[in-house]
PDB file of the backbone (N, CA, C, O) and the ligand in Angstrom, with CONECT records:
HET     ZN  A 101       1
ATOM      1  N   UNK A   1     121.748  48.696 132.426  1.00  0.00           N
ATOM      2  CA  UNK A   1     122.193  50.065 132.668  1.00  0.00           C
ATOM      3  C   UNK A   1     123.208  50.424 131.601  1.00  0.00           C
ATOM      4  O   UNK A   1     124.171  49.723 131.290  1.00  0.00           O
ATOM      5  N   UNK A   2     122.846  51.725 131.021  1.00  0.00           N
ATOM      6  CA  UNK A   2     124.066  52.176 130.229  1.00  0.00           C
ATOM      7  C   UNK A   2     125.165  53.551 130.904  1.00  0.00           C
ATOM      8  O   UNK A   2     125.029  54.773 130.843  1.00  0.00           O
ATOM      9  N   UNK A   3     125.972  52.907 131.374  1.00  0.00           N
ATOM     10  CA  UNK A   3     127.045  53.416 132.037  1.00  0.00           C
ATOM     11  C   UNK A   3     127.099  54.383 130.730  1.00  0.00           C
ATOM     12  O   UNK A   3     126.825  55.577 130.858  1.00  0.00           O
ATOM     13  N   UNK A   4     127.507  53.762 129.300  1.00  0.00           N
ATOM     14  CA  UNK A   4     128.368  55.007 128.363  1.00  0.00           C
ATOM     15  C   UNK A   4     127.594  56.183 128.158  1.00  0.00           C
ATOM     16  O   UNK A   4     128.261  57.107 127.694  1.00  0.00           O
ATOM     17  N   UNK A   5     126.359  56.443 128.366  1.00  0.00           N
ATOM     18  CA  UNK A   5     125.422  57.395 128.035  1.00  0.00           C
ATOM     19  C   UNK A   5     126.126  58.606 129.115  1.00  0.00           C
ATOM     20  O   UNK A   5     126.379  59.745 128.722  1.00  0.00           O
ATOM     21  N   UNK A   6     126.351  58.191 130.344  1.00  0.00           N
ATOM     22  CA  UNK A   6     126.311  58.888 131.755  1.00  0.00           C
ATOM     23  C   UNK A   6     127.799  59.587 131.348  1.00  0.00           C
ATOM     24  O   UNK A   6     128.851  58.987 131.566  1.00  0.00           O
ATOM     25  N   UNK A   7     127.753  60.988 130.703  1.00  0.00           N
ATOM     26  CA  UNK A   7     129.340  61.587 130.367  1.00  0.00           C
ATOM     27  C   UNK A   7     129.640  61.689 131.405  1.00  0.00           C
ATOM     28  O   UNK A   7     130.792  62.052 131.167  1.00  0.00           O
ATOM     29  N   UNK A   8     129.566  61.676 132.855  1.00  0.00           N
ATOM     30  CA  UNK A   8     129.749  62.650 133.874  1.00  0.00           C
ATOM     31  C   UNK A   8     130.161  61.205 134.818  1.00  0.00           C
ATOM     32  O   UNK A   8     129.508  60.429 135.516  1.00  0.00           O
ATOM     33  N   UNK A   9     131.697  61.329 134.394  1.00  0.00           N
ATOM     34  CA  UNK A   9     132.334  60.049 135.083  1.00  0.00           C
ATOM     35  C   UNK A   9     133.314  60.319 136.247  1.00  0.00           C
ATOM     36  O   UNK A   9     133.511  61.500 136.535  1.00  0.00           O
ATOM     37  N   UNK A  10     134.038  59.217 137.046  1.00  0.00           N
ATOM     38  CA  UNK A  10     134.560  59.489 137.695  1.00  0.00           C
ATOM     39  C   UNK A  10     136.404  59.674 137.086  1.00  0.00           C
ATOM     40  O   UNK A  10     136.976  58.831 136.395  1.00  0.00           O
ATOM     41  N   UNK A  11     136.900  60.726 137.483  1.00  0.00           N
ATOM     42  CA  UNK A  11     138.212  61.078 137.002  1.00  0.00           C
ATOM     43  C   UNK A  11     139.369  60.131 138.287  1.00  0.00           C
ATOM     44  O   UNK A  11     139.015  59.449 139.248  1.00  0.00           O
ATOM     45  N   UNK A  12     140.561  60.402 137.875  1.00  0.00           N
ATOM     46  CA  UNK A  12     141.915  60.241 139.483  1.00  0.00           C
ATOM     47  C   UNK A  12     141.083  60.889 139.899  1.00  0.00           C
ATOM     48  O   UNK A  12     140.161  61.330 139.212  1.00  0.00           O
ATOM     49  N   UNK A  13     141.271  61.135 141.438  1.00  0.00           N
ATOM     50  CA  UNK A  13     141.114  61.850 142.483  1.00  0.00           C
ATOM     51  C   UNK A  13     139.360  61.705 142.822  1.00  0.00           C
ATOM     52  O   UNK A  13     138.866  62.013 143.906  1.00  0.00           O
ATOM     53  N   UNK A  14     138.911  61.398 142.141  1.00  0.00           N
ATOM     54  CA  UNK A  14     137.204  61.206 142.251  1.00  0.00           C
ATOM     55  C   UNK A  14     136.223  62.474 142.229  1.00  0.00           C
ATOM     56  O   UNK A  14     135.217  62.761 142.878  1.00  0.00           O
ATOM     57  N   UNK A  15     136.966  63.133 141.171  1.00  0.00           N
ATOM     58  CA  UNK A  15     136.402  64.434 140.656  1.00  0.00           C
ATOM     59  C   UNK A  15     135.767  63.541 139.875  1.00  0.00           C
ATOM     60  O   UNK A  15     135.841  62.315 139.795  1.00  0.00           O
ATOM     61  N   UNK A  16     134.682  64.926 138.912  1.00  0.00           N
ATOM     62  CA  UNK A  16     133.927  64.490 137.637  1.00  0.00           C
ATOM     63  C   UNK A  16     134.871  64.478 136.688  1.00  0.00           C
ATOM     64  O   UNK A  16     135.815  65.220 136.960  1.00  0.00           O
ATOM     65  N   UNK A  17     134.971  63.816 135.521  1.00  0.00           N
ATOM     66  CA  UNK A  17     136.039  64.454 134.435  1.00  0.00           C
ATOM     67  C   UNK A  17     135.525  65.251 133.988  1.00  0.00           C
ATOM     68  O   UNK A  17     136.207  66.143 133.485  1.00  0.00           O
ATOM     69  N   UNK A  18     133.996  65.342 133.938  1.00  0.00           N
ATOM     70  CA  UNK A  18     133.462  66.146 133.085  1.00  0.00           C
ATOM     71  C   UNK A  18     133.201  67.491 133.416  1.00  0.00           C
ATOM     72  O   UNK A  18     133.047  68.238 132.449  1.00  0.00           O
ATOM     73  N   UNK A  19     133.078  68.181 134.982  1.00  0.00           N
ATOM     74  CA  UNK A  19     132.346  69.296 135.809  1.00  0.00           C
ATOM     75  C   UNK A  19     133.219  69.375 136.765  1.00  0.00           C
ATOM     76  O   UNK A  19     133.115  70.393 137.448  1.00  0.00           O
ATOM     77  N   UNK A  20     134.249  68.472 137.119  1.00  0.00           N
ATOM     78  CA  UNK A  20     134.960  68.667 138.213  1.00  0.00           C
ATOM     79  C   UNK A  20     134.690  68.549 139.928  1.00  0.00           C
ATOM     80  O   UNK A  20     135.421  68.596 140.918  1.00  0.00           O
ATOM     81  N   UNK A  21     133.119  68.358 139.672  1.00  0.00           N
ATOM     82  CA  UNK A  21     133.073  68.632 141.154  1.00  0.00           C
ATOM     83  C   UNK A  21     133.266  66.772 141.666  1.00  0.00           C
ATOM     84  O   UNK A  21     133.635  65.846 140.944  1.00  0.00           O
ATOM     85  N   UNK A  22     132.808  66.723 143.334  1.00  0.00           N
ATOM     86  CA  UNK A  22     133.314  65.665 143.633  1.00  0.00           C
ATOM     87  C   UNK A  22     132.419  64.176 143.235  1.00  0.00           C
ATOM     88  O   UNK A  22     131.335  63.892 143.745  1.00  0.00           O
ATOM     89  N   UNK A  23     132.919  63.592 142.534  1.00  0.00           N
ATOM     90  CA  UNK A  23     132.036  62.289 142.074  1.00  0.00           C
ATOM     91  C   UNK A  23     131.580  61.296 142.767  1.00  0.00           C
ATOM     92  O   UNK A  23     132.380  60.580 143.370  1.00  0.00           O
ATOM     93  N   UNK A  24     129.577  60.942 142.849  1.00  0.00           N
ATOM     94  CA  UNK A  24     128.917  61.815 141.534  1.00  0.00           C
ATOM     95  C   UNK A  24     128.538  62.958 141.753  1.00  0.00           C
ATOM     96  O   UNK A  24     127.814  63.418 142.635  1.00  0.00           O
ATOM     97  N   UNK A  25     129.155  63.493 140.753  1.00  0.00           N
ATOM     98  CA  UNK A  25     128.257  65.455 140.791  1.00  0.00           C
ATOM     99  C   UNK A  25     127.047  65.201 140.725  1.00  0.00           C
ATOM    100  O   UNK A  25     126.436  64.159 140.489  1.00  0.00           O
ATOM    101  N   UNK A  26     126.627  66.575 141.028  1.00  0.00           N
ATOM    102  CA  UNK A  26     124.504  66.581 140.614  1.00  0.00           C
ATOM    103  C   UNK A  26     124.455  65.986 139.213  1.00  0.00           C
ATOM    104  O   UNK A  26     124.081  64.851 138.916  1.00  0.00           O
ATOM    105  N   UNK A  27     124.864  66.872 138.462  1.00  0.00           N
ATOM    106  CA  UNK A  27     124.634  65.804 136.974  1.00  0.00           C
ATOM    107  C   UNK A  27     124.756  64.253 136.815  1.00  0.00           C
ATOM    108  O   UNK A  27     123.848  63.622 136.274  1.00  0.00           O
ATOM    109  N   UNK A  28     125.827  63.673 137.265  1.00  0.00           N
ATOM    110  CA  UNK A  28     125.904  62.012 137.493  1.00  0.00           C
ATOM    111  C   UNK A  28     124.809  61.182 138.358  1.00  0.00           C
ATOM    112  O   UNK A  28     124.453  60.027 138.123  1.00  0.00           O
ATOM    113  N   UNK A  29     124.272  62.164 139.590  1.00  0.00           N
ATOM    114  CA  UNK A  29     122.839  61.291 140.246  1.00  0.00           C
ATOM    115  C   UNK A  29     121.747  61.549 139.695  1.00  0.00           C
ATOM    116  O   UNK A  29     120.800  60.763 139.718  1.00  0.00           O
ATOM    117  N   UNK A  30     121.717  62.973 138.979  1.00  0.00           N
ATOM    118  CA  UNK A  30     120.406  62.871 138.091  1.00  0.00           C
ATOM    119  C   UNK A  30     120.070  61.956 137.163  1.00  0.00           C
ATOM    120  O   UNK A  30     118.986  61.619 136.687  1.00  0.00           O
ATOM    121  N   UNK A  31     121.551  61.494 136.925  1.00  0.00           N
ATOM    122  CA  UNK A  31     121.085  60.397 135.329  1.00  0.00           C
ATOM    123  C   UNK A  31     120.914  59.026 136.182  1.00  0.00           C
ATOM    124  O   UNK A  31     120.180  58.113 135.804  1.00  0.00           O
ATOM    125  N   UNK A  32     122.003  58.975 137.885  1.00  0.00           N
ATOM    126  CA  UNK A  32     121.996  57.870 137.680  1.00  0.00           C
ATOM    127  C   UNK A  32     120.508  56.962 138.813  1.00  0.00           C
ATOM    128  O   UNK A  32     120.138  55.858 139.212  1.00  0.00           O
ATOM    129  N   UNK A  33     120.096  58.715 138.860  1.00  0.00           N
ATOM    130  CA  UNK A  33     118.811  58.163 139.790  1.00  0.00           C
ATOM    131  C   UNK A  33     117.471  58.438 138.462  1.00  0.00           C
ATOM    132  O   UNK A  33     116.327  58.489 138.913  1.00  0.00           O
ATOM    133  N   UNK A  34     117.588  58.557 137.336  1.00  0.00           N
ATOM    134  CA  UNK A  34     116.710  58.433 136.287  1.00  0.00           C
ATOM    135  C   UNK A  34     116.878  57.167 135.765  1.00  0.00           C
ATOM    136  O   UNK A  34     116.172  56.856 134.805  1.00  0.00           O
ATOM    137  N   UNK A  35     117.805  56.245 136.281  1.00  0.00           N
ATOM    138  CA  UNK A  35     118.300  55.011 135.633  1.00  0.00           C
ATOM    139  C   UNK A  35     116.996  53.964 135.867  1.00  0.00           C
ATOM    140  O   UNK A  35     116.371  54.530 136.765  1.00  0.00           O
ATOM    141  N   UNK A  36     116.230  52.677 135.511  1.00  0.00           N
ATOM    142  CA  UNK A  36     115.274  52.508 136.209  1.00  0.00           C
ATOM    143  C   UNK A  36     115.464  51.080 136.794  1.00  0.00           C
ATOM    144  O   UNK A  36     114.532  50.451 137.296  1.00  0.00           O
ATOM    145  N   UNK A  37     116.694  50.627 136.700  1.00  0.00           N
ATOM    146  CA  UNK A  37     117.279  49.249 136.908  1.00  0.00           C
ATOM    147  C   UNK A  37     118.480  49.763 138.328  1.00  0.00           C
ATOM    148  O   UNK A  37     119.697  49.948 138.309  1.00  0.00           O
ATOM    149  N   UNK A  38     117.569  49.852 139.330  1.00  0.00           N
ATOM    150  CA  UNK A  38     118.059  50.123 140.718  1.00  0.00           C
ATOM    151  C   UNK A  38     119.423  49.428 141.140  1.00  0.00           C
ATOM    152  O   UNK A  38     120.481  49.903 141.552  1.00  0.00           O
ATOM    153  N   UNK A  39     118.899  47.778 140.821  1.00  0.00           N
ATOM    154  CA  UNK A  39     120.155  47.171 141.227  1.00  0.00           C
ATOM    155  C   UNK A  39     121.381  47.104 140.577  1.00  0.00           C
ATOM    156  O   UNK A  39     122.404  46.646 141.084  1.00  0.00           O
ATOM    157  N   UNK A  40     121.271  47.603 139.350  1.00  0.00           N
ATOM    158  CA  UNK A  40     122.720  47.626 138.143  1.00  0.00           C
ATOM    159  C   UNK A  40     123.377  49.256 138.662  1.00  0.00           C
ATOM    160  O   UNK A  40     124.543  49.471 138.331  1.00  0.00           O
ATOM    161  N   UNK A  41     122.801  50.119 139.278  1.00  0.00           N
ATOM    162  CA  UNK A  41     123.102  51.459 139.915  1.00  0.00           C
ATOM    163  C   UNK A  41     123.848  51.296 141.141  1.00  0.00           C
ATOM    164  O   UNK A  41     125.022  51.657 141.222  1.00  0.00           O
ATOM    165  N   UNK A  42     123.130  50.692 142.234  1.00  0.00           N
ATOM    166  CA  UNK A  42     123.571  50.150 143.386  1.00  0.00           C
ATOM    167  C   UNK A  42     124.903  49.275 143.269  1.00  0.00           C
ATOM    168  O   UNK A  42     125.871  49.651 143.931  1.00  0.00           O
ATOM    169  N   UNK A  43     125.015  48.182 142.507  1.00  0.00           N
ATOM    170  CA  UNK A  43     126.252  47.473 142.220  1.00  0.00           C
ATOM    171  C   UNK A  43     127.071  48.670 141.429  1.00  0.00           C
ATOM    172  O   UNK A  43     128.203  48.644 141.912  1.00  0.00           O
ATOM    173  N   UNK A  44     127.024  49.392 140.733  1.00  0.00           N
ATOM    174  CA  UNK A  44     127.792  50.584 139.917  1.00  0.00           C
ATOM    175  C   UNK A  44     128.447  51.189 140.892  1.00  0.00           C
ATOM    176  O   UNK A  44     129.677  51.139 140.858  1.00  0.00           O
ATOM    177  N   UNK A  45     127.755  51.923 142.020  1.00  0.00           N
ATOM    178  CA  UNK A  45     128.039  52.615 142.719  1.00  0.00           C
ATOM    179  C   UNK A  45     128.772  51.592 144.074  1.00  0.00           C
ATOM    180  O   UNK A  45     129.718  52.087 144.687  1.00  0.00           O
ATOM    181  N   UNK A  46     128.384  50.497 144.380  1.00  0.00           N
ATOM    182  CA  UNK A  46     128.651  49.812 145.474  1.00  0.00           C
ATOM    183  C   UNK A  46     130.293  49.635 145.285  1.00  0.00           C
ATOM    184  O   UNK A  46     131.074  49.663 146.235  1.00  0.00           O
ATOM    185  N   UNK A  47     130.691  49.444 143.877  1.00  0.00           N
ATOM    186  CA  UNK A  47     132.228  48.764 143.015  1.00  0.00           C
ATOM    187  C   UNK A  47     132.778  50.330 143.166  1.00  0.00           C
ATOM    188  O   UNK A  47     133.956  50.332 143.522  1.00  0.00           O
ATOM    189  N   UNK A  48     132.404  51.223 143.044  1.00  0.00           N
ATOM    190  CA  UNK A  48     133.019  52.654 143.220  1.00  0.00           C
ATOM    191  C   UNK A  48     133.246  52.926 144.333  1.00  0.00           C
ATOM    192  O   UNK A  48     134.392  53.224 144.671  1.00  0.00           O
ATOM    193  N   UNK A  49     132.346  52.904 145.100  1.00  0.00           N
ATOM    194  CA  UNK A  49     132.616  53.451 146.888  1.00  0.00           C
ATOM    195  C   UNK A  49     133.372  52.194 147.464  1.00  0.00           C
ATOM    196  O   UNK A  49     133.968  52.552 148.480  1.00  0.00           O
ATOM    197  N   UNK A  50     133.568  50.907 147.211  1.00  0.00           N
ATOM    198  CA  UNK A  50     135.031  50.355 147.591  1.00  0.00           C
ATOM    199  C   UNK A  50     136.244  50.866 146.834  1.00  0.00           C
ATOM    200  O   UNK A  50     137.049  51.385 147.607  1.00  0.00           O
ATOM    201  N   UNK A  51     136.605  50.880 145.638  1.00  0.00           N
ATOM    202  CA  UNK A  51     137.635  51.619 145.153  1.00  0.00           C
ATOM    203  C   UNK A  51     137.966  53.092 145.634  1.00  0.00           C
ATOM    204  O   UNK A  51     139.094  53.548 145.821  1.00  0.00           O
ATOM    205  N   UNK A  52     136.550  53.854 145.826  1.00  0.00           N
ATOM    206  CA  UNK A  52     137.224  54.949 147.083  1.00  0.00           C
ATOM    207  C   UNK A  52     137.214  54.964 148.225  1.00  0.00           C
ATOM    208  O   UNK A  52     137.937  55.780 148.797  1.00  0.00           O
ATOM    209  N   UNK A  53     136.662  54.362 148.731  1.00  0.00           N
ATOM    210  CA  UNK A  53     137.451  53.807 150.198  1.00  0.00           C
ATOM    211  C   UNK A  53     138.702  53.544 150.197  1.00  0.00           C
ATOM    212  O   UNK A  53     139.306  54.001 151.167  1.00  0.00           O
ATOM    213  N   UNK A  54     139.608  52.680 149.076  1.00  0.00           N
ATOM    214  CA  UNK A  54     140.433  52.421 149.398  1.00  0.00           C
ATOM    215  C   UNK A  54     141.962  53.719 148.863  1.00  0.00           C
ATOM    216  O   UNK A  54     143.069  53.823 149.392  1.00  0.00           O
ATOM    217  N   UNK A  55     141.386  54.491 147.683  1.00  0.00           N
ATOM    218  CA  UNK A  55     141.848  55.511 147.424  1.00  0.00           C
ATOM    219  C   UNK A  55     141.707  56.895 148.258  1.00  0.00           C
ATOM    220  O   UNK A  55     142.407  57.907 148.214  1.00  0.00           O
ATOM    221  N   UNK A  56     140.749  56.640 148.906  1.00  0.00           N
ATOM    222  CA  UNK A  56     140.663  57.971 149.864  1.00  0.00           C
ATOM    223  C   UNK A  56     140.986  57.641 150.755  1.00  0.00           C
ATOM    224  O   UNK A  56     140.058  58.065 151.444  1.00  0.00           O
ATOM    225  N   UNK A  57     141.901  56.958 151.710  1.00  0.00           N
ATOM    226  CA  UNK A  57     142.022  57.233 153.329  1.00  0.00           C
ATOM    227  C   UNK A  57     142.009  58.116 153.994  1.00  0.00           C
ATOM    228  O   UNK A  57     141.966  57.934 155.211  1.00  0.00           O
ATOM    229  N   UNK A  58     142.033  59.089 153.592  1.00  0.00           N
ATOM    230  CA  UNK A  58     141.662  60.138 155.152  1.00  0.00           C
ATOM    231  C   UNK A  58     140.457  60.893 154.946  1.00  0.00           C
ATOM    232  O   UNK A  58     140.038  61.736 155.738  1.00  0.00           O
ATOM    233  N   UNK A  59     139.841  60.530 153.726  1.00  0.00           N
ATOM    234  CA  UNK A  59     138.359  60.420 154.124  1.00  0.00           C
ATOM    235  C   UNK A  59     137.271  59.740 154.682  1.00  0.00           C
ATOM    236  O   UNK A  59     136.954  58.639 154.233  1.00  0.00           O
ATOM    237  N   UNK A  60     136.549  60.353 155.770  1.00  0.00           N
ATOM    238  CA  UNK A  60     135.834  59.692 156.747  1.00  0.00           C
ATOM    239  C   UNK A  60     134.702  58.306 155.816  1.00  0.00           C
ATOM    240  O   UNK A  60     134.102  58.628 154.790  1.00  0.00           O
ATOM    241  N   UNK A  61     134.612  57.087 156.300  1.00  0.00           N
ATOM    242  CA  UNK A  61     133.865  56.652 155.300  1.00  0.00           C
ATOM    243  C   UNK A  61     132.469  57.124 155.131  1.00  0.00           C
ATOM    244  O   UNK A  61     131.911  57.596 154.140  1.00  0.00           O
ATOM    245  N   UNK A  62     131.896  56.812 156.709  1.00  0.00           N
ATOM    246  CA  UNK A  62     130.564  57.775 156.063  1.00  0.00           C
ATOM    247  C   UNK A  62     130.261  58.492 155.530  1.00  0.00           C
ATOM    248  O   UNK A  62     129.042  58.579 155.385  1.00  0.00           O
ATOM    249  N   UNK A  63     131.006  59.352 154.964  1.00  0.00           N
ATOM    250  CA  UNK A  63     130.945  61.119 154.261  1.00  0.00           C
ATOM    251  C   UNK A  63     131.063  59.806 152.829  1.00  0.00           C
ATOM    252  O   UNK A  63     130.204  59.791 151.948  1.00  0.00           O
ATOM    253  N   UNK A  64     131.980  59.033 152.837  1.00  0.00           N
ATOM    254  CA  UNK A  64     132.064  58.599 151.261  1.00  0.00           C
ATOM    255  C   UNK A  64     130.604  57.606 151.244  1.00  0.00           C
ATOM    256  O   UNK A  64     129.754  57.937 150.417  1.00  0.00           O
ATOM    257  N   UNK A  65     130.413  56.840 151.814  1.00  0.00           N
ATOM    258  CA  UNK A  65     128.838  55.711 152.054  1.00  0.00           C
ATOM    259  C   UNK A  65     128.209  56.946 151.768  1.00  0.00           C
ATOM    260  O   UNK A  65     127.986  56.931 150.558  1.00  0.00           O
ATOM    261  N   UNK A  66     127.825  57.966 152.243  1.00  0.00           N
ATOM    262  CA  UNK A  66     126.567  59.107 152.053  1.00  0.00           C
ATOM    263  C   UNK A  66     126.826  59.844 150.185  1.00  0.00           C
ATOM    264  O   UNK A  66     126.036  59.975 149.249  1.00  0.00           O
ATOM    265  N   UNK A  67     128.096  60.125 150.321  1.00  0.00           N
ATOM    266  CA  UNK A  67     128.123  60.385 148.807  1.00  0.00           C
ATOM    267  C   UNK A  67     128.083  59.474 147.674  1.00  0.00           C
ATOM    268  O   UNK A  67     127.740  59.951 146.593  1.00  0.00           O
ATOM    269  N   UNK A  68     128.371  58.265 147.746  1.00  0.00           N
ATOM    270  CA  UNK A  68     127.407  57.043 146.736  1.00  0.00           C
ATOM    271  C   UNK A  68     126.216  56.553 146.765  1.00  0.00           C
ATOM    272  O   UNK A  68     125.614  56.146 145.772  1.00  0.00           O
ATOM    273  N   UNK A  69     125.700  56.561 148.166  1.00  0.00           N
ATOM    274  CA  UNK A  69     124.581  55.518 148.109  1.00  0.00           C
ATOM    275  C   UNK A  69     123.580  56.223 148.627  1.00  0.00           C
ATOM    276  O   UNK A  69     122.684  55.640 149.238  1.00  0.00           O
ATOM    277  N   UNK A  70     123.576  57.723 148.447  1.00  0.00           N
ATOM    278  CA  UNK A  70     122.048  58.612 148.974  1.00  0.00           C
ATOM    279  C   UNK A  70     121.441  58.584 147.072  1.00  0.00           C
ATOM    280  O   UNK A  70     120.313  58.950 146.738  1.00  0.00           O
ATOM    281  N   UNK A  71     122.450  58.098 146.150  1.00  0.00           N
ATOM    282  CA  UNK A  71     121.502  58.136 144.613  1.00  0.00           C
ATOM    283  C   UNK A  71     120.867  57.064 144.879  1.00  0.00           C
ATOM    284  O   UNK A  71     119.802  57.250 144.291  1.00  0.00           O
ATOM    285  N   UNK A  72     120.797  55.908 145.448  1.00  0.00           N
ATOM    286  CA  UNK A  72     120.287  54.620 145.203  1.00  0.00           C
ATOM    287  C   UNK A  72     118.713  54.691 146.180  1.00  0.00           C
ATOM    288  O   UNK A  72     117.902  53.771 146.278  1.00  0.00           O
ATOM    289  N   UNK A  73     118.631  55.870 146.729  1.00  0.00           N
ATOM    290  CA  UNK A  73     117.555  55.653 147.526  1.00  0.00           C
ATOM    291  C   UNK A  73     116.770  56.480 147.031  1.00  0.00           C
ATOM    292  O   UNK A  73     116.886  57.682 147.268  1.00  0.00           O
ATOM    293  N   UNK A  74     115.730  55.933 146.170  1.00  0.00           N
ATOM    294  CA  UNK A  74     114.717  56.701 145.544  1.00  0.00           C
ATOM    295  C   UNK A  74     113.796  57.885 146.771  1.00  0.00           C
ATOM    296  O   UNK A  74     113.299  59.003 146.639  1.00  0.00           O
ATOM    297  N   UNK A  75     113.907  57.065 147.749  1.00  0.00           N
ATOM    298  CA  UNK A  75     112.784  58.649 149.182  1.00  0.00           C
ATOM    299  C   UNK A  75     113.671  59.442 149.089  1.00  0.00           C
ATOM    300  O   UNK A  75     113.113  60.379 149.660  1.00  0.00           O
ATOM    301  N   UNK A  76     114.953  59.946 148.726  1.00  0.00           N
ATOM    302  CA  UNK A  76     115.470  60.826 148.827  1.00  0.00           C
ATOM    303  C   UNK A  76     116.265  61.313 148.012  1.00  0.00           C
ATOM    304  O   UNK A  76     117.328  61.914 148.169  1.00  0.00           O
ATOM    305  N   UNK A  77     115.287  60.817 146.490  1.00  0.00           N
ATOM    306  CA  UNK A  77     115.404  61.671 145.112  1.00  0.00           C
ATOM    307  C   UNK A  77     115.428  62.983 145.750  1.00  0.00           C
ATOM    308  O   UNK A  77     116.354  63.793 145.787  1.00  0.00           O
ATOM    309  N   UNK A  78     114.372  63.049 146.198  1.00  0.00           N
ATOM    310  CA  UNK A  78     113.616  64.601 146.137  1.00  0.00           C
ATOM    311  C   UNK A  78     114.752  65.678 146.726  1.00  0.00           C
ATOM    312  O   UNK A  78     115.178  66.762 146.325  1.00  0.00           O
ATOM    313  N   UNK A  79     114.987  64.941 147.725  1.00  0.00           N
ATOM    314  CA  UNK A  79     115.670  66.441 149.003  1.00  0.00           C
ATOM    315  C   UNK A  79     117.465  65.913 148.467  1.00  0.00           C
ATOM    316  O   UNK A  79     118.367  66.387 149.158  1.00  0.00           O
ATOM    317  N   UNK A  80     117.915  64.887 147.171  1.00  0.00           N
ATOM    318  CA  UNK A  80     118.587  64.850 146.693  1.00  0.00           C
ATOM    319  C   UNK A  80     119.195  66.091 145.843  1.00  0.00           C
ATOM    320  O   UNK A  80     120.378  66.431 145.841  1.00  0.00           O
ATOM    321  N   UNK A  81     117.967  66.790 145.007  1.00  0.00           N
ATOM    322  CA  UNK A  81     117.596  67.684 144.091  1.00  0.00           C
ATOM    323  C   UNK A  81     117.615  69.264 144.605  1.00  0.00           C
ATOM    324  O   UNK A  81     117.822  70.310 143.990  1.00  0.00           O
ATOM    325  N   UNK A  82     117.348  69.023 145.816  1.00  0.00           N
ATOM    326  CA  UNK A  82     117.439  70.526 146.327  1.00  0.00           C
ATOM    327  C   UNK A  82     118.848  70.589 147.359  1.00  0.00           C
ATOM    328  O   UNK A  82     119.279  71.664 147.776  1.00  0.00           O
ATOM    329  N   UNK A  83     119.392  69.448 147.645  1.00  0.00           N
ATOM    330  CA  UNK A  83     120.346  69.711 149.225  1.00  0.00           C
ATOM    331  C   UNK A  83     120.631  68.544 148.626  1.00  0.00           C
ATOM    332  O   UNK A  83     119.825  67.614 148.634  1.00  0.00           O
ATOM    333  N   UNK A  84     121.899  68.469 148.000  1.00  0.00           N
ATOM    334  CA  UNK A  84     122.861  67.311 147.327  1.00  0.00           C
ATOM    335  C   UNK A  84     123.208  66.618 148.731  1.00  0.00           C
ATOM    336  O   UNK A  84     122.853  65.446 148.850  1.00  0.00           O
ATOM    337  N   UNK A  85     123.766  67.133 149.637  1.00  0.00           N
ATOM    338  CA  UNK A  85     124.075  65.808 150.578  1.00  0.00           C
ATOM    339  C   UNK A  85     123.971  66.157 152.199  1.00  0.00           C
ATOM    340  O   UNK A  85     124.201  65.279 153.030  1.00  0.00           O
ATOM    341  N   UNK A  86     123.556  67.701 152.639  1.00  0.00           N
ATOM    342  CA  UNK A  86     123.263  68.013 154.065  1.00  0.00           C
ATOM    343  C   UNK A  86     121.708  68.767 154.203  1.00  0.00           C
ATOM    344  O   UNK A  86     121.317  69.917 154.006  1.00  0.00           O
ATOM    345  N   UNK A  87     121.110  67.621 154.603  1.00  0.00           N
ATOM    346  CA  UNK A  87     119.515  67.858 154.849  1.00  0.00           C
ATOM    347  C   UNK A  87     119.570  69.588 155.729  1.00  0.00           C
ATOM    348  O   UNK A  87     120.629  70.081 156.117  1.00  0.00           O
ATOM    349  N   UNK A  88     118.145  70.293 155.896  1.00  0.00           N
ATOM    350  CA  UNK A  88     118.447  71.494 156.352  1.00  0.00           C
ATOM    351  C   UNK A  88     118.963  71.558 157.760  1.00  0.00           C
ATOM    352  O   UNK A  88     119.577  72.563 158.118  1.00  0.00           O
ATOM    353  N   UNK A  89     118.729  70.419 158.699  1.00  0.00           N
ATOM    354  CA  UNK A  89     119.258  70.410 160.217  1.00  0.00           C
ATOM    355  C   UNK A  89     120.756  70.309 159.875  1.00  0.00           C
ATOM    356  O   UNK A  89     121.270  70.754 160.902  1.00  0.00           O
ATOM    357  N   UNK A  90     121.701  70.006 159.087  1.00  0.00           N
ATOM    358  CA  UNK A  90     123.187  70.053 159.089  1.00  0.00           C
ATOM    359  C   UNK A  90     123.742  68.481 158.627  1.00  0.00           C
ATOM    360  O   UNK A  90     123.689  67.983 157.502  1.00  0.00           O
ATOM    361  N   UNK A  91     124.083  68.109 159.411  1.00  0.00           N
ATOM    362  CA  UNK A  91     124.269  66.590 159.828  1.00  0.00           C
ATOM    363  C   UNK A  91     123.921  65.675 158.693  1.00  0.00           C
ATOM    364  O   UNK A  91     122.697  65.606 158.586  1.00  0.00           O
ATOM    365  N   UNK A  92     124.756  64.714 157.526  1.00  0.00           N
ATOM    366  CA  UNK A  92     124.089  64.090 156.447  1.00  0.00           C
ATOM    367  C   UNK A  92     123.379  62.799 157.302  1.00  0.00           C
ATOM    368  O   UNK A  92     123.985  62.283 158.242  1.00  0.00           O
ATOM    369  N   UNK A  93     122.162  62.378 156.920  1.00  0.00           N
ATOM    370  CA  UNK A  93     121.208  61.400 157.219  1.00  0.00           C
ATOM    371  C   UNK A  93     121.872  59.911 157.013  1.00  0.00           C
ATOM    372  O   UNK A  93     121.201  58.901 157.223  1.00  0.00           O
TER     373      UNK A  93
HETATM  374 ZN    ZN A 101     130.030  66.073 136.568  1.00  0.00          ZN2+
END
């Protein structure tokens, strides 16, 4: 996996540095679900969502587990692409 390609990193606070929104933005799962080495993504992301776990406390973890690890699941590239993280019933999966 080439992490340096992926501009769209995580900043303090777990913004993008690059777009600002909350990391990974849409731009960061597009590249990092185009990546084709699943498990170097999954460990990428697995080493991130403990470091924000431990930087975010009063964020719920599931909300943070759903915002790292819905890129690693290729069935839900798709509804990744249209509905970044609340399927149309509400509630993230
Ligand atoms: Zn970004």
């Amino acid at each position: 996996m080439s992490v340096a390609r992926v501009a769209h990193l995580p900043a303090p606070g777990w913004a993008c540095a690059e777009c600002g929104e909350d990391y990974p933005c849409q731009a960061a799962r597009e590249m990092l679900a185009a990546e084709p080495d699943r498990r170097a993504v999954a460990v990428y992301l697995a080493a991130l969502f403990i470091d924000a776990v431990r930087e975010l406390p009063d964020r719920p973890v599931t909300d943070l587990y759903a915002r790292f690890f819905r890129v690693v699941r290729r069935d839900r590239l798709t509804a990744v692409r249209h509905d970044p993280w609340v399927p149309a019933g509400g509630r993230p999966r």
